[in-house]
C-alpha positions as CSV (number, residue, x, y, z in Angstrom):
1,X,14.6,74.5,75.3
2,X,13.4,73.6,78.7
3,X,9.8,72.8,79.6
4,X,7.7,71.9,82.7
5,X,7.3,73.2,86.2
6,X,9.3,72.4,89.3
7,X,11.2,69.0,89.3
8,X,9.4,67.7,86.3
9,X,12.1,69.4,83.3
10,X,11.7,68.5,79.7
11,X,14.9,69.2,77.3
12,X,14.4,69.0,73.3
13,X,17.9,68.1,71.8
14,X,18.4,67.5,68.2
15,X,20.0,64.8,67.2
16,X,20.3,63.0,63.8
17,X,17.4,64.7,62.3
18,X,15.6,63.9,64.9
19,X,14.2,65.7,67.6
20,X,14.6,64.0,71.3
21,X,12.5,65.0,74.2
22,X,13.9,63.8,77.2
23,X,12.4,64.4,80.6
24,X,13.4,64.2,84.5
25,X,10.3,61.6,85.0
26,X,10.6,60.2,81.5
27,X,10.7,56.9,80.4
28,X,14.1,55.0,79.3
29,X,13.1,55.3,75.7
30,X,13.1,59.4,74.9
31,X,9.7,60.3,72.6
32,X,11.3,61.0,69.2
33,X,9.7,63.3,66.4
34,X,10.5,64.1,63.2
35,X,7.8,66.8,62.4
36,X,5.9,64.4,59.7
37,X,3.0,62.7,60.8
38,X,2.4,59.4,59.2
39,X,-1.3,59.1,59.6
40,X,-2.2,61.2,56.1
41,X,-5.4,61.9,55.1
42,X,-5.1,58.9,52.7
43,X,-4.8,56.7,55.8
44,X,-7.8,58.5,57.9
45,X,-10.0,57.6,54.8
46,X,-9.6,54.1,55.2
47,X,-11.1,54.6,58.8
48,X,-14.8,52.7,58.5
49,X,-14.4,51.1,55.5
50,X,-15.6,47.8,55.6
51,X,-14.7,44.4,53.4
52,X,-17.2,41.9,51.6
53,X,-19.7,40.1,53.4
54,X,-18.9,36.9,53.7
55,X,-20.2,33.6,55.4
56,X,-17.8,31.4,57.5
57,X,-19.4,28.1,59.3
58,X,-19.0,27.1,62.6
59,X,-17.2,23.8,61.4
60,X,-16.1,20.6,63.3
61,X,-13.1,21.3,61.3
62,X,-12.4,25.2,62.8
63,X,-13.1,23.6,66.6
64,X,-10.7,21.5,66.1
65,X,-8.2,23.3,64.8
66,X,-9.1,26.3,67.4
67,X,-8.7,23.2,70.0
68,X,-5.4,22.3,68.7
69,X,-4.1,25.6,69.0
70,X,-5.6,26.9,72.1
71,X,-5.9,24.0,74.0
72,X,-3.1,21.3,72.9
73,X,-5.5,18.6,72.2
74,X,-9.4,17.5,71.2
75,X,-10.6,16.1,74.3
76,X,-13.9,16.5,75.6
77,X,-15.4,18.6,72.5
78,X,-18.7,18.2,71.7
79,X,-19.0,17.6,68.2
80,X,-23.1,17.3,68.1
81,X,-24.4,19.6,65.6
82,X,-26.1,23.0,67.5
83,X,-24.4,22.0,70.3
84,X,-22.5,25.0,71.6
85,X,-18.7,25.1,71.1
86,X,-15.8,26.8,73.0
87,X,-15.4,30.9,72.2
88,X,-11.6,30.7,71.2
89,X,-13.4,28.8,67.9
90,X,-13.8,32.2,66.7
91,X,-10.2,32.4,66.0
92,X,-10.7,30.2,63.9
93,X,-13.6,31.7,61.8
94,X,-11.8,35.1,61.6
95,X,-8.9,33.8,59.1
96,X,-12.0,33.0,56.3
97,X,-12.9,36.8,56.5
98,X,-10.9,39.1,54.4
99,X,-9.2,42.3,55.3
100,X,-9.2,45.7,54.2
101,X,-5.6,46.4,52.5
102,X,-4.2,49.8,53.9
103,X,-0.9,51.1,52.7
104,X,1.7,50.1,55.6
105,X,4.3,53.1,55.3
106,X,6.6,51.0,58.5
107,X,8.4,48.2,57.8
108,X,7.3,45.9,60.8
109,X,4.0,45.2,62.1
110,X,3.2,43.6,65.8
111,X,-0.4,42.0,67.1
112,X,-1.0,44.0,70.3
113,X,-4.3,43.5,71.0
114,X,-7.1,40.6,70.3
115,X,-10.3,41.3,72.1
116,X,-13.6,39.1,71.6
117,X,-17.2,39.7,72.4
118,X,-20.1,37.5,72.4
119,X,-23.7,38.0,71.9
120,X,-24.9,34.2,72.3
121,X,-22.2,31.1,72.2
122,X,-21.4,29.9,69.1
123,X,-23.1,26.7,67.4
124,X,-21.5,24.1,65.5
125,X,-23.2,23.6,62.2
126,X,-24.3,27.5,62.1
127,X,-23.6,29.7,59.3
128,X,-22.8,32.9,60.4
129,X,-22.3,36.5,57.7
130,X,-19.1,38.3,58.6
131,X,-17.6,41.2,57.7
132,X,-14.4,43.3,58.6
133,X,-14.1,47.1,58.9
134,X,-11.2,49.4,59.6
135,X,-12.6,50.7,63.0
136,X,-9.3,53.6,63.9
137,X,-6.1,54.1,63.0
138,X,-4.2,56.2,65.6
139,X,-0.1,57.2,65.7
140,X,2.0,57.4,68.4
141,X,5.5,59.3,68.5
142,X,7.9,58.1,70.8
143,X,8.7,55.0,72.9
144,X,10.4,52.2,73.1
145,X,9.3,51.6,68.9
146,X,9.7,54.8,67.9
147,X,7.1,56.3,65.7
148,X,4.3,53.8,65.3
149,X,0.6,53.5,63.7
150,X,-1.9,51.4,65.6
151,X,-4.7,50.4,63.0
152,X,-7.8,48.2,64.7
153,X,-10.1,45.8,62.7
154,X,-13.2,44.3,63.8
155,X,-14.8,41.6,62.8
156,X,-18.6,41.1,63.1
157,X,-20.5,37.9,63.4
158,X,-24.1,38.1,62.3
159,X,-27.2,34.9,62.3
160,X,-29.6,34.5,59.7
161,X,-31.5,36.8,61.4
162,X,-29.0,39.6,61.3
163,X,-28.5,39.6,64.9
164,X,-25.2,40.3,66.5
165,X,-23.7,36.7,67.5
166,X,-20.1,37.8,68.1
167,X,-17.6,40.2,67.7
168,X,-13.7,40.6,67.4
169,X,-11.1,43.3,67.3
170,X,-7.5,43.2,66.8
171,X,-4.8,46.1,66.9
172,X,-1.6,45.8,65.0
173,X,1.1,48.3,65.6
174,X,3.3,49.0,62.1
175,X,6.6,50.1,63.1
176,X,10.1,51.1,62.0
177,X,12.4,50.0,64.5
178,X,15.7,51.7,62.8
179,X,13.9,55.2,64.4
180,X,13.4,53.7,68.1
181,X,14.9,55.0,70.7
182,X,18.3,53.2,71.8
183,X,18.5,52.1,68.1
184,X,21.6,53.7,67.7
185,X,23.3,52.3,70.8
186,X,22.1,48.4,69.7
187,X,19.7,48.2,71.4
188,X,16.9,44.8,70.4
């Protein structure tokens, strides 16, 4: 089966169960399909749910730890409570806040995005509510990981006042990398 216009020529070839679109202007890794989506219905309900409320504190303990990681060593924090502390200490807040469980139907799972937004900086000594929701969950077909589902939490950071202080997002892609392209020829 042939598809596109002028130079541009798509070719479907079966092979393995699979079904391989290669094109002219294609990529090096051929989209593959194998006629089942993976993002069910059961999935697509998980889509806004949200976990507990919880509150996490803007500890000297989290900046430095969130120091240590991000910046090798503690020097030149200030440690004076309400005084504001460096952005990347969110990191640190977001492993106290628990996330929604979704069935993972791929094998493998890879951190492709982190995004953070702030409201206000972030205070040490504050208590802040938090609270993780299941924001999308979208599927890709083809590529260098084959079929893949790309599921994106947020986080969101709220004052006594139930202002917005801060908010995170993270995307993880779940993955089988036996059906990638160039997984039969050995390829990592």
């Amino acid at each position: 089966m042939q598809r596109g216009r002028g130079r541009s020529r798509c070719h479907d070839t079966p092979v393995a169960g699979w079904r391989t679109l290669s094109c002219a202007w294609g990529s090096r890794y051929p989209a593959r399909v194998d006629g089942e989506s993976l993002l069910t219905d059961e999935l697509r309900g998980f889509i806004g749910r949200s976990g507990p409320v919880v509150t996490v504190y803007v500890s000297a303990g989290a900046v430095e730890r969130a120091a240590d990681v991000f910046r090798g060593t503690r020097e030149g924090l200030r440690l004076e409570p309400g005084a504001p502390v460096p952005g990347f200490v969110l990191a640190a807040l977001e492993s106290d806040v628990p996330r929604i469980d979704i069935p993972d139907p791929l094998p493998k799972s890879l951190l492709v995005s982190n995004e953070w937004h702030f409201e206000r900086p972030l205070r040490l000594g504050e208590a802040l509510r938090a609270q993780a929701r299941v924001a999308d969950i979208t599927e890709r077909l083809g590529g260098r990981f084959g079929q893949a589902l790309y599921v994106r939490t947020e986080v969101e950071f709220r004052d006594d006042a139930d202002a917005l202080v801060a908010r995170s997002s993270m995307t993880l892609m779940h993955y089988d990398p036996s059906g990638a392209a160039g997984a039969e020829e050995g390829e990592p």
